[in-house]
Short mmCIF file of the C-alpha atoms (twelve columns), coordinates in Angstrom:
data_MODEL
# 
_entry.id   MODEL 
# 
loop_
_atom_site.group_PDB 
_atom_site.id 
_atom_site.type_symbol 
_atom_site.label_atom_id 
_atom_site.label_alt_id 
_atom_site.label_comp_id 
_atom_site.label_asym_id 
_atom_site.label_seq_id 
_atom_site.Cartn_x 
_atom_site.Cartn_y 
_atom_site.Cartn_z 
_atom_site.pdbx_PDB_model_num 
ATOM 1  C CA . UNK A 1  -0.812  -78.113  -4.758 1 
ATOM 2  C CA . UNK A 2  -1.759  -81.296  -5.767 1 
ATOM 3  C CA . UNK A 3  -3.127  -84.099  -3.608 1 
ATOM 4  C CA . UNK A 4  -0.015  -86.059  -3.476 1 
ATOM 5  C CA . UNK A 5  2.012   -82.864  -2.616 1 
ATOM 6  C CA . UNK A 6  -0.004  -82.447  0.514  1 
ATOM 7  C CA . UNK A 7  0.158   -86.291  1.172  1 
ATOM 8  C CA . UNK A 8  3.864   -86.234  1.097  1 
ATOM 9  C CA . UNK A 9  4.003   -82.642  3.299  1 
ATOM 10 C CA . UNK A 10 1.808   -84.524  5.524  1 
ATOM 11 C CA . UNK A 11 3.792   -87.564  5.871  1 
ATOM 12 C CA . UNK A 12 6.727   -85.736  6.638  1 
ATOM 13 C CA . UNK A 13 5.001   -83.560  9.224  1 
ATOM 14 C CA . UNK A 14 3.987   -86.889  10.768 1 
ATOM 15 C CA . UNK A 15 7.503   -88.228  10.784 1 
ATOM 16 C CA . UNK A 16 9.218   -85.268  12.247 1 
ATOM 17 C CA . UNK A 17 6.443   -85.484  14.901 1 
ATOM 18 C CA . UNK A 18 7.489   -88.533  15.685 1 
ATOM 19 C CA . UNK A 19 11.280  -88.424  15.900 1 
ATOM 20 C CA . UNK A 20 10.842  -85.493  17.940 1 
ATOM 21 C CA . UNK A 21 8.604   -87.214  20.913 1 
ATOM 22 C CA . UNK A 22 10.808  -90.217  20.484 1 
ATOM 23 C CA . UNK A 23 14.027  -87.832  20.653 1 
ATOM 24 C CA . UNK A 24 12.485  -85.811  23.915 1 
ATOM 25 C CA . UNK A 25 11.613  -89.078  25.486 1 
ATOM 26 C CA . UNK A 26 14.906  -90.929  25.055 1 
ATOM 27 C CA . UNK A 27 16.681  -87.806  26.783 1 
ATOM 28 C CA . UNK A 28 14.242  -87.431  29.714 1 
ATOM 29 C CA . UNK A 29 14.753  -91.273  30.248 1 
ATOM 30 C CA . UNK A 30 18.760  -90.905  30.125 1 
ATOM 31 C CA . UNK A 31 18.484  -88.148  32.478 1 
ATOM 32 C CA . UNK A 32 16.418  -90.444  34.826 1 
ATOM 33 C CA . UNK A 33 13.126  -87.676  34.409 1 
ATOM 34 C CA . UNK A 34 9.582   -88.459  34.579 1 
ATOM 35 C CA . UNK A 35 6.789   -87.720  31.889 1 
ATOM 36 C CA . UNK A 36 3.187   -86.043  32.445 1 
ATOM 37 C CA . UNK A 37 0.641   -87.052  30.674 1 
ATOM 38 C CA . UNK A 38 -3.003  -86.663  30.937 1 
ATOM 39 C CA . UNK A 39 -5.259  -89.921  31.486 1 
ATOM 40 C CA . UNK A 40 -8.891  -90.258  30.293 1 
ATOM 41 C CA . UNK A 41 -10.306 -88.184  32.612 1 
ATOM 42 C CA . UNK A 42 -8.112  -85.652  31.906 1 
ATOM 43 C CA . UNK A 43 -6.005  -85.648  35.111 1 
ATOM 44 C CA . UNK A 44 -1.814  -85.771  35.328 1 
ATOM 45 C CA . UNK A 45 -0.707  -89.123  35.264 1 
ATOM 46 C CA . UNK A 46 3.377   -88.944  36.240 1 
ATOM 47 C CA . UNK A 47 5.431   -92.131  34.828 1 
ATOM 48 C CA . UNK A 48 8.759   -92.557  34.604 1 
ATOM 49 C CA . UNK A 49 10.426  -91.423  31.031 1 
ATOM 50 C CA . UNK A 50 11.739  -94.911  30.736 1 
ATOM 51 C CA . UNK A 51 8.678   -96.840  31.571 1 
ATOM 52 C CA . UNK A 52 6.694   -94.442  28.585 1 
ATOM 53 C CA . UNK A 53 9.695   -94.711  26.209 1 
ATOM 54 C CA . UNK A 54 9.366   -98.642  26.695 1 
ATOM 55 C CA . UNK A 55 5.667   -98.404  26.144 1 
ATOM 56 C CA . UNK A 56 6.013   -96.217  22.755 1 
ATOM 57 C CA . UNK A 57 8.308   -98.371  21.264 1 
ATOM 58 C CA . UNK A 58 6.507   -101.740 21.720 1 
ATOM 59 C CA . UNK A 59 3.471   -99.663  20.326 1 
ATOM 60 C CA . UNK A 60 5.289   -98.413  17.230 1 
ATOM 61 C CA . UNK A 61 7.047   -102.098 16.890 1 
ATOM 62 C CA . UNK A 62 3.271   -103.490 16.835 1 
ATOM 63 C CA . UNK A 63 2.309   -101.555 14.106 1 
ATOM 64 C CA . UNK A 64 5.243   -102.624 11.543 1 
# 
């Protein structure tokens, strides 16, 4: 495999990645759910799925 095959496998592994997390958060926000994620030290931090779906989209928005 050359080094552009596993560039391109990794891209795409990336992308799905991506879409997926975006997907999962988009349906927790419809269905009014929360998300748990861990903060620096480690602990749950609860936040509503529409508050982290904002957040993730004005992050990915930043970097275009």
């Amino acid at each position: 495999m050359s080094k552009q095959d596993e560039i391109t496998i990794y891209d795409k592994v990336r992308m799905g990645l991506k879409l997926s997390y975006e997907k999962l958060l988009q349906r927790k926000a419809a269905l009014g759910q929360d998300m748990v994620f861990a903060d620096e030290n480690g602990m749950p931090r609860v936040v509503p799925a529409k508050e982290a779906l904002s957040e993730y989209l004005s992050k990915c928005s930043d970097k275009h």
